[in-house]
C-alpha positions as CSV (number, residue, x, y, z in Angstrom):
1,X,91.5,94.8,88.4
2,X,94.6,92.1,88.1
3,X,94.6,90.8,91.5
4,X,98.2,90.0,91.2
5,X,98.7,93.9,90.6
6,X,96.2,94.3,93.8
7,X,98.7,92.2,95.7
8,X,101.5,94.8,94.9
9,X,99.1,97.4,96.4
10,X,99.1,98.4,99.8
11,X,96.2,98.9,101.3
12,X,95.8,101.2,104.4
13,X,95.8,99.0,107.2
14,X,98.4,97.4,108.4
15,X,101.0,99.3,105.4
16,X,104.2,98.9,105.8
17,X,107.2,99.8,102.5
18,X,110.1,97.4,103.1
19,X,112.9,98.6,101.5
20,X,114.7,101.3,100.2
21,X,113.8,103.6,97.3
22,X,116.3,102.0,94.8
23,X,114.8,99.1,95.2
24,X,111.5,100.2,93.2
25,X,111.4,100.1,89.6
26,X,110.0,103.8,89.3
27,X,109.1,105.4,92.6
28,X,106.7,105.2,96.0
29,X,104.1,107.1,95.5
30,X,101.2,108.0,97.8
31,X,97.7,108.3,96.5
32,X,94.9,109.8,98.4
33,X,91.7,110.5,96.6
34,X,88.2,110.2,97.9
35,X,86.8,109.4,95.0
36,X,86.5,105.3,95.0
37,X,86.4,105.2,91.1
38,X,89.3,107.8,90.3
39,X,91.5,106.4,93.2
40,X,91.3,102.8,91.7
41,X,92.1,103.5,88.6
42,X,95.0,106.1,89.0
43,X,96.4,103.2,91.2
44,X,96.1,100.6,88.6
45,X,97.9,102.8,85.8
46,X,100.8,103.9,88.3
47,X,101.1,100.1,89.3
48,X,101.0,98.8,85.7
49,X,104.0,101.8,85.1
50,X,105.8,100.5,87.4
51,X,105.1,102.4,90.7
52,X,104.9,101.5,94.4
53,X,101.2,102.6,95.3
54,X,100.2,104.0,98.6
55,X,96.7,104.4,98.7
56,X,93.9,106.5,101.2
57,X,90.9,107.9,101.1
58,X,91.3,110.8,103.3
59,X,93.7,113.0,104.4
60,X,93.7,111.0,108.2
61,X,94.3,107.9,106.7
62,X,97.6,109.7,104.4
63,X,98.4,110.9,107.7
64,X,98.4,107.5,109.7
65,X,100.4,106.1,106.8
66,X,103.0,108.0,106.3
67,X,105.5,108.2,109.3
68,X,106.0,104.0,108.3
69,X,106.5,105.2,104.7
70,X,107.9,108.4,104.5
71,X,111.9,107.4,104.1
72,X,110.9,105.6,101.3
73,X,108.1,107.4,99.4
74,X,109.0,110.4,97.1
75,X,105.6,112.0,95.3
76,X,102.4,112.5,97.6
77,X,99.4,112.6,95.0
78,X,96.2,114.3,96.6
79,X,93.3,115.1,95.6
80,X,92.8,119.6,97.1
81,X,89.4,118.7,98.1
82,X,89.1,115.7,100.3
83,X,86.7,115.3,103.2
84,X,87.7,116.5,106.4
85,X,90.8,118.0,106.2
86,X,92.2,119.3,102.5
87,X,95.2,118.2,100.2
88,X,96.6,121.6,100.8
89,X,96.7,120.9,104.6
90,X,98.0,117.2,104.4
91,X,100.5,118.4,101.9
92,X,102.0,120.6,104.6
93,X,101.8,118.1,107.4
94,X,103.6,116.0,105.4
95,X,106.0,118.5,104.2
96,X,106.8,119.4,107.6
97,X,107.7,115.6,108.3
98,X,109.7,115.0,104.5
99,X,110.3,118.4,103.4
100,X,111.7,116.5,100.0
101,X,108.2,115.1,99.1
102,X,106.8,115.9,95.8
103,X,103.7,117.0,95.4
104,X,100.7,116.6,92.6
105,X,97.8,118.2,93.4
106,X,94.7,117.2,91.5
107,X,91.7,118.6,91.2
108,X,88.4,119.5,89.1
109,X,88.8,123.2,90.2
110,X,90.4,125.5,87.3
111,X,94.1,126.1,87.5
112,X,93.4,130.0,88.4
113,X,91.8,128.7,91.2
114,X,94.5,126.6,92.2
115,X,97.2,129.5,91.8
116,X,94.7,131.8,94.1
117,X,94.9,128.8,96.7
118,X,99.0,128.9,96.7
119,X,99.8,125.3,95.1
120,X,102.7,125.9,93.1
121,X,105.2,126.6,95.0
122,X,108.5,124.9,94.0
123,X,108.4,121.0,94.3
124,X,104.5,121.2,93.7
125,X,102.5,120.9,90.5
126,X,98.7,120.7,89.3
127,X,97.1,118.2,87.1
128,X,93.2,119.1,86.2
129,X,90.5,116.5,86.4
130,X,89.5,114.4,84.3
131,X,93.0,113.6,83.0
132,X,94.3,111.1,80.9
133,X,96.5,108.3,81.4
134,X,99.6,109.8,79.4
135,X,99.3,113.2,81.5
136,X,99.1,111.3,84.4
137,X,102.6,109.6,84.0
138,X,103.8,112.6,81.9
139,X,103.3,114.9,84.9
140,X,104.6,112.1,87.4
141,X,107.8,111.6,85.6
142,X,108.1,115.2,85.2
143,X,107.7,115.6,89.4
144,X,110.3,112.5,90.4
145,X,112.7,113.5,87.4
146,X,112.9,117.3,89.4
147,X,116.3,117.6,91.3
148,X,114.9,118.5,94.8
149,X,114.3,121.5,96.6
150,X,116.9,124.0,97.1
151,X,118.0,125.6,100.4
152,X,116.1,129.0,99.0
153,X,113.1,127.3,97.9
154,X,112.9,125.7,101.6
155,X,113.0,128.7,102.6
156,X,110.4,130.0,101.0
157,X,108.1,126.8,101.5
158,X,108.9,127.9,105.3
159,X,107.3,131.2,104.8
160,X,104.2,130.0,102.7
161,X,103.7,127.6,105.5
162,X,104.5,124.4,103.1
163,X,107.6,123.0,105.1
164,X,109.1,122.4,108.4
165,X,112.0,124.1,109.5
């Protein structure tokens, strides 16, 4: 990898976004993937786009980075299987502390599967593994480009167990 563009990285310890979100070209986003090889790479295309790049390997380490980030990050990319604790899980946690956060979910798992698990609720979308580079950005230009969340759909997010109140 460019080391320059590992230099824009932030890795998880100590991780700190100065800043505020206009400041970024595209976007924060946080990436959190156990998979070494798919993590690195995702990270590298979304820097070389343009993007701010979070990055953990579990859903603990997400967790510990995100109350220094959260004002400033917008799209929370997780892997739904992730060891210890799942993306579904984090995804509310973090919900419940930025109820604005978008959210990819990605996974191997068919998207019938996915729907069975409730993932796509509103301000939440799936992108199957393996995936390419254009549907990467395609679906993460698709997610920040999305107004928000409306008063209803908090609402419902509430009820599914997605969101704080």
């Amino acid at each position: 990898m460019n080391s320059a563009r590992m230099q824009q990285e932030i890795s998880p310890e100590p991780c700190l976004i100065t800043g505020k979100q206009e400041e970024f070209a595209h976007g924060a986003i946080l990436v959190v993937e156990d998979e070494d090889f798919v993590r690195e790479v995702t990270c590298e295309v979304l820097l070389s786009a343009g993007y701010l790049v979070l990055r953990a390997r579990t859903a603990a380490e997400a967790v510990r980075l995100f109350p220094r980030n959260g004002e400033t990050l917008q799209l929370l990319l997780t892997d739904v299987v992730l060891p210890g604790r799942s993306g579904h899980l984090l995804a509310q946690d973090l919900r419940a502390i930025s109820p604005g956060l978008k959210i990819i979910f990605i996974s191997g798992y068919p998207e019938n599967e996915i729907t069975k698990l409730g993932l796509h609720a509103p301000g939440m979308s799936y992108l199957p593994k393996p995936f390419s580079v254009e549907m990467l950005l395609k679906k993460i230009r698709a997610a920040l480009a999305d107004p928000g969340i409306t008063p209803a759909e908090e609402a419902s997010l509430s009820v599914l167990g997605v969101a704080g109140s």
